[in-house]
KELUM-943950 format. One record per residue (C-alpha): residue number from 0; x negated, y, z negated; residue in one letter. Coordinates in Angstrom, 3 decimals. Each point is the difference from the previous one (the first is absolute). Layout:
BEGIN
R   n       xx       yy       zz res
R NUM        X        Y        Z   A
...
This chain:
BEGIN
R   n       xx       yy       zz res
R   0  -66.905  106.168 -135.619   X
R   1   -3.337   -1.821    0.407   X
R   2    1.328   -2.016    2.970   X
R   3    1.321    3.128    1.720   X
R   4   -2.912    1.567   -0.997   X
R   5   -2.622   -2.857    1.096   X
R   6    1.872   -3.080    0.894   X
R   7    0.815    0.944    3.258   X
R   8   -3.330    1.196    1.042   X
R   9   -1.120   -3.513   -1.346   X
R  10    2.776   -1.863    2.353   X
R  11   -1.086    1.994    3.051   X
R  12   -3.702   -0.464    0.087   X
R  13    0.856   -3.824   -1.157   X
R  14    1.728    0.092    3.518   X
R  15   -2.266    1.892    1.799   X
R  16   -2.788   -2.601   -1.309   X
R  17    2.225   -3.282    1.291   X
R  18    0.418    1.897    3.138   X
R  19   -3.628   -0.058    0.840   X
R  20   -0.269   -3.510   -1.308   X
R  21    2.171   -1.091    2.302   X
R  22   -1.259    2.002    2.817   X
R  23   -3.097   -1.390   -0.419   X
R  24    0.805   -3.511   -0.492   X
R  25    2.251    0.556    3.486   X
R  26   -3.145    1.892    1.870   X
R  27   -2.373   -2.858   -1.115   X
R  28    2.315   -2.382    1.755   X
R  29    0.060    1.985    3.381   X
R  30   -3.220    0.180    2.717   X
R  31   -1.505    2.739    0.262   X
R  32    0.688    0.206    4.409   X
R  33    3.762    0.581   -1.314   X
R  34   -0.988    3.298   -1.739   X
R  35    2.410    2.037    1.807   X
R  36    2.623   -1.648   -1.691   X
R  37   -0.610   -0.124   -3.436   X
R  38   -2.344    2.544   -1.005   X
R  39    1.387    2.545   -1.851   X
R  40   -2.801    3.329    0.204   X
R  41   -0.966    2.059    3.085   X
R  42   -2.448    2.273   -1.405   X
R  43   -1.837    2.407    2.897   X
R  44   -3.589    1.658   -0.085   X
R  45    0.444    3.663    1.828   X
R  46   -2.799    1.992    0.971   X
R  47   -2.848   -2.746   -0.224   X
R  48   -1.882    0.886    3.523   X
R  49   -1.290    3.508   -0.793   X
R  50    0.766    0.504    3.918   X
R  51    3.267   -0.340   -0.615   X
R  52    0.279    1.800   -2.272   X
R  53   -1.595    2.831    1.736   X
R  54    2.286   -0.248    3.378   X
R  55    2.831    0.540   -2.294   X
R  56   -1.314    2.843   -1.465   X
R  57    0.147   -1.677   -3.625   X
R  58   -3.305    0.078   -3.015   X
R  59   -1.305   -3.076   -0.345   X
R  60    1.034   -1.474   -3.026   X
R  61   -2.265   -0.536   -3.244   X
R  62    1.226   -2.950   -1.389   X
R  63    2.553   -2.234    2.283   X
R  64    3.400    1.269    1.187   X
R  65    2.895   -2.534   -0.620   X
R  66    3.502   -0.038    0.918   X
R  67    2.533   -2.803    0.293   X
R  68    1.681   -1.457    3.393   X
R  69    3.476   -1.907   -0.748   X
R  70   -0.768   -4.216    1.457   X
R  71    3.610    0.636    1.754   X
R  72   -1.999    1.754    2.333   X
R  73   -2.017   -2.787    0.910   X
R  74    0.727   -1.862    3.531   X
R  75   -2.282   -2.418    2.352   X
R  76    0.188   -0.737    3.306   X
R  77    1.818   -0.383    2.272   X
R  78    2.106    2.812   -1.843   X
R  79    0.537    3.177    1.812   X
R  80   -1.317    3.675   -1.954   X
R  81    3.428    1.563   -0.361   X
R  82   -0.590    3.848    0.234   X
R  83    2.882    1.713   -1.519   X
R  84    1.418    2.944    1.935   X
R  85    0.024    2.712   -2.960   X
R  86   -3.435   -0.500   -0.146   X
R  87   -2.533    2.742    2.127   X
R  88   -2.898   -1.772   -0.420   X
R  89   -1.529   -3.676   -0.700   X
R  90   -3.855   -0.544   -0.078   X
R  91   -1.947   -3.478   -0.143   X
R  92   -2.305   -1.029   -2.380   X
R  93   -1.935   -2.731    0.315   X
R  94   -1.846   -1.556   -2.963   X
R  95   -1.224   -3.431   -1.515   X
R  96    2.246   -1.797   -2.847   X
R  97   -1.115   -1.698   -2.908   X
R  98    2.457   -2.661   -1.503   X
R  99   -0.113   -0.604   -3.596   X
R 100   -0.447   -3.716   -1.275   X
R 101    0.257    0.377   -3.915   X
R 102    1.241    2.525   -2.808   X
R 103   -2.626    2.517   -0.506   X
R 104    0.142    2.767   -2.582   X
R 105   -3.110    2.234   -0.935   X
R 106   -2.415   -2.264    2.443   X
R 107   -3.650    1.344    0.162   X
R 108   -1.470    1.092    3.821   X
R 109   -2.193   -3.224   -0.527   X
R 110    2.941   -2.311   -0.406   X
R 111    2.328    1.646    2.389   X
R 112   -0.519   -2.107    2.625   X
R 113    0.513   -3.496   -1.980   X
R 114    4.066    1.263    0.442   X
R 115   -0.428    0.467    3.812   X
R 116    2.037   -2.595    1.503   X
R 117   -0.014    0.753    3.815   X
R 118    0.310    2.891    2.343   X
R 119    3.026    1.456    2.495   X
R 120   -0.569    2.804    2.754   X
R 121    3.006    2.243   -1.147   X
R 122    1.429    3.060    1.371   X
R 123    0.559    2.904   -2.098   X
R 124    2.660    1.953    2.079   X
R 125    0.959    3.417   -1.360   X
R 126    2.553    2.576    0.793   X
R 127   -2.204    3.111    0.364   X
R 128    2.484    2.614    0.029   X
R 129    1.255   -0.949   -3.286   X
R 130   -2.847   -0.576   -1.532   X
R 131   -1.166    3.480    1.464   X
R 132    2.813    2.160   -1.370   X
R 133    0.366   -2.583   -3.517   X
R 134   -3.770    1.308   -0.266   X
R 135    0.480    3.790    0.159   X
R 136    2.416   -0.113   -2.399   X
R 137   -2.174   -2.715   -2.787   X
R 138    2.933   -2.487    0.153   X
R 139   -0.579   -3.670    0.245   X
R 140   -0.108   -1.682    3.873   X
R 141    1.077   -3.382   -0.659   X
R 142    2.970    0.646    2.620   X
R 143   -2.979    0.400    2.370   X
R 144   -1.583   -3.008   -0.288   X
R 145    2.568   -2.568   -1.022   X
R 146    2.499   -0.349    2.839   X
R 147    1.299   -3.296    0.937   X
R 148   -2.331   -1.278    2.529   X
R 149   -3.116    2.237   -0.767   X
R 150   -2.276   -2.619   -1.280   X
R 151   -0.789   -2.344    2.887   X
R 152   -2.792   -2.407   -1.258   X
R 153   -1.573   -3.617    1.706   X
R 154    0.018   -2.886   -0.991   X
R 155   -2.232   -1.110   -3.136   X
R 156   -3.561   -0.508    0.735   X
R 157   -2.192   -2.327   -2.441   X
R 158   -2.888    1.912   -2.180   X
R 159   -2.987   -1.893    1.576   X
R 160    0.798    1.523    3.570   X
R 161   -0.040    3.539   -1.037   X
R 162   -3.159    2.078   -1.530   X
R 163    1.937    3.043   -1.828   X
R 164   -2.779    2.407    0.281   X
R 165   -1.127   -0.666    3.430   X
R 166    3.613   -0.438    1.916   X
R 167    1.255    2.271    2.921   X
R 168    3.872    0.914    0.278   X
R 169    1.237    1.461    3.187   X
R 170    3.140    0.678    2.066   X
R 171    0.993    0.942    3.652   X
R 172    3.553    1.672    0.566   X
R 173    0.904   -0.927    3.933   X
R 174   -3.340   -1.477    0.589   X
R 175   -2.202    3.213   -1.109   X
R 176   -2.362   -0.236   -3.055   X
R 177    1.290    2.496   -2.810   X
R 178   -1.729   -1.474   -3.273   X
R 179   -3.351   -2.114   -0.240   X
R 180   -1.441    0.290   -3.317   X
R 181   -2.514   -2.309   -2.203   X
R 182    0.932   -0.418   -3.782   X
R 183   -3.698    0.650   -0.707   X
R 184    0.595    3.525    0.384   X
R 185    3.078   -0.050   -2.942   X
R 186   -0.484    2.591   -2.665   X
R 187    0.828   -2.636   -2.946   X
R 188   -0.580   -3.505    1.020   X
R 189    2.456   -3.221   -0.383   X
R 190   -1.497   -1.355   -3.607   X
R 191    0.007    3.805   -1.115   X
R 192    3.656    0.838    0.876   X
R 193    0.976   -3.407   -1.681   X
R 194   -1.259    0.510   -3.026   X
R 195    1.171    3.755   -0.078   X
R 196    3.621   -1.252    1.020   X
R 197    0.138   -2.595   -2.813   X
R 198   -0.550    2.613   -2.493   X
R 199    3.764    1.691    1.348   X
R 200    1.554   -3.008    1.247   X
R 201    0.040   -3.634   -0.944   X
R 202   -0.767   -1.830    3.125   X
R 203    1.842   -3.342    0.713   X
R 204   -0.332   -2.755    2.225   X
R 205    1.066    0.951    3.627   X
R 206   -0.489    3.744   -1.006   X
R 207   -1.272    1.704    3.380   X
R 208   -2.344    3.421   -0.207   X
R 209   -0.126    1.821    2.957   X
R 210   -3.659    1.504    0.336   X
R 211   -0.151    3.049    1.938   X
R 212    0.204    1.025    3.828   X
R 213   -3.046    1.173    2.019   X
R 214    0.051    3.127    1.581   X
R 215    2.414    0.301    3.320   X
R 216    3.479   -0.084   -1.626   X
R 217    2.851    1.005    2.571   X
R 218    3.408    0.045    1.265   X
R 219    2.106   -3.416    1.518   X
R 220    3.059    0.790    1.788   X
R 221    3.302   -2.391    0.997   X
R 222   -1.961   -2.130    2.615   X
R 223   -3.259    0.081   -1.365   X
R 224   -1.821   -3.452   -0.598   X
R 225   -2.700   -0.279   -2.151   X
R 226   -2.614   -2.435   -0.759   X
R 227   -2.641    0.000   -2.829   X
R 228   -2.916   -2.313   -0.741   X
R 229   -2.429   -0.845   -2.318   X
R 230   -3.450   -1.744    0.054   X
R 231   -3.008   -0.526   -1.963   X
R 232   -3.492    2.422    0.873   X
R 233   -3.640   -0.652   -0.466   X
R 234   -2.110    2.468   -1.462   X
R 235   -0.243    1.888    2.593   X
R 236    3.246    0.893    0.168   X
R 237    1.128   -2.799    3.183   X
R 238    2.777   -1.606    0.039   X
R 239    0.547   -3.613    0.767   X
R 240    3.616   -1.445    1.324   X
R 241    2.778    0.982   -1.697   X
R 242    0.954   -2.060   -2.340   X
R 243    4.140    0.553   -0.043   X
R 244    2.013    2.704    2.079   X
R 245    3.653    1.010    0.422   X
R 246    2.029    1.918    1.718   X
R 247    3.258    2.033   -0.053   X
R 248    2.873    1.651    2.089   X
R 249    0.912    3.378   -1.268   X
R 250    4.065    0.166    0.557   X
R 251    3.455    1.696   -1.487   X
R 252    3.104   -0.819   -1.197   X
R 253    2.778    0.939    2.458   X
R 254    1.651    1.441   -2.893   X
């Protein structure tokens, strides 16, 4: 009775436990550039420019809103954007990516950034028209953000290049500016959202967070290319090179 009762509870968690040993002992042994591959959390900021928030007609959130994108949606270049054809409509996103580079559970604000381990420029593609319609009715939109594909993202770029608070993120679609944003103007900054996201999830090695898009969100269509950057600003808000882009070809399956 006791072991049905307990004992299997007890075997599970002893499980669970040597599963995140061994994770960790694994993620230890892998550099951090080959995040894509190996780390195991996509967790997403929404709403975090109060302009964006505003263009889609949304409140600006109190405390910061979190949702989860699935790492199979993950791709770098030169990989195409595969639009599929049920879908009405696909919007950009573009927004600056923190990589994790150790466990951190119940960090303070002060320490958050002692787990940063580089950055990424990531795009957080989203089907609109489900998300749209999942809204109305209060259901859950992870169908709208998690399609294969929907999480283009750069290569890894080293802490010391990129100031977090003072970075700008933009992106053209066929040559014509549609976002250009500064993280300075986030509603939670990077060592606040890491803190409040290790108090819901325990972050890992090669865990990315996806920090919120500036205002100018809009549609891509089969065809489309799209290129984001990112670079580091003064004080004054101006923006030096960039210090990584990429670029992607919207296309379709023929089937």
């Amino acid at each position: 009775f006791f072991f049905k009762k307990f004992g299997f509870v007890k075997l599970h968690l002893t499980f669970i436990n040597m599963s995140i040993s061994s994770f960790q002992a694994f993620a230890e042994t892998q550099s951090l550039r080959n995040f894509v591959h190996f780390g195991r959390k996509l967790v997403c900021v929404g709403r975090n420019f109060k302009a964006h928030a505003e263009e889609l007609g949304n409140a600006v959130p109190s405390t910061p809103l979190l949702f989860l994108k699935p790492t199979s949606s993950f791709i770098t270049e030169p990989s195409d954007i595969i639009i599929p054809r049920s879908l009405q409509e696909v919007h950009h996103e573009v927004e600056l990516a923190i990589v994790i580079s150790k466990p951190a559970s119940f960090i303070s604000i002060e320490d958050a950034p002692s787990v940063i381990g580089g950055y990424a420029l990531a795009l957080d593609l989203t089907a609109r028209d489900i998300q749209s319609a999942a809204k109305k009715k209060g259901y859950p939109w992870s169908e709208a953000k998690g399609y294969d594909t929907f999480c283009p993202i750069s290569d890894f770029v080293e802490p010391e290049k990129i100031d977090h608070a003072h970075t700008r993120v933009w992106c053209t679609v066929n040559g014509e500016m549609k976002q250009n944003g500064n993280t300075n103007n986030m509603i939670f900054q990077i060592p606040e959202l890491i803190s409040h996201i290790s108090t819901i999830f325990r972050l890992e090695r090669g865990d990315v967070i996806l920090t919120g898009t500036p205002e100018g969100v809009g549609p891509l269509k089969v065809g489309d290319v799209i290129k984001a950057g990112m670079a580091v600003c003064d004080v004054d808000g101006n923006a030096g090179d960039d210090v990584v882009t990429m670029e992607f070809k919207c296309s379709q399956h023929e089937s």
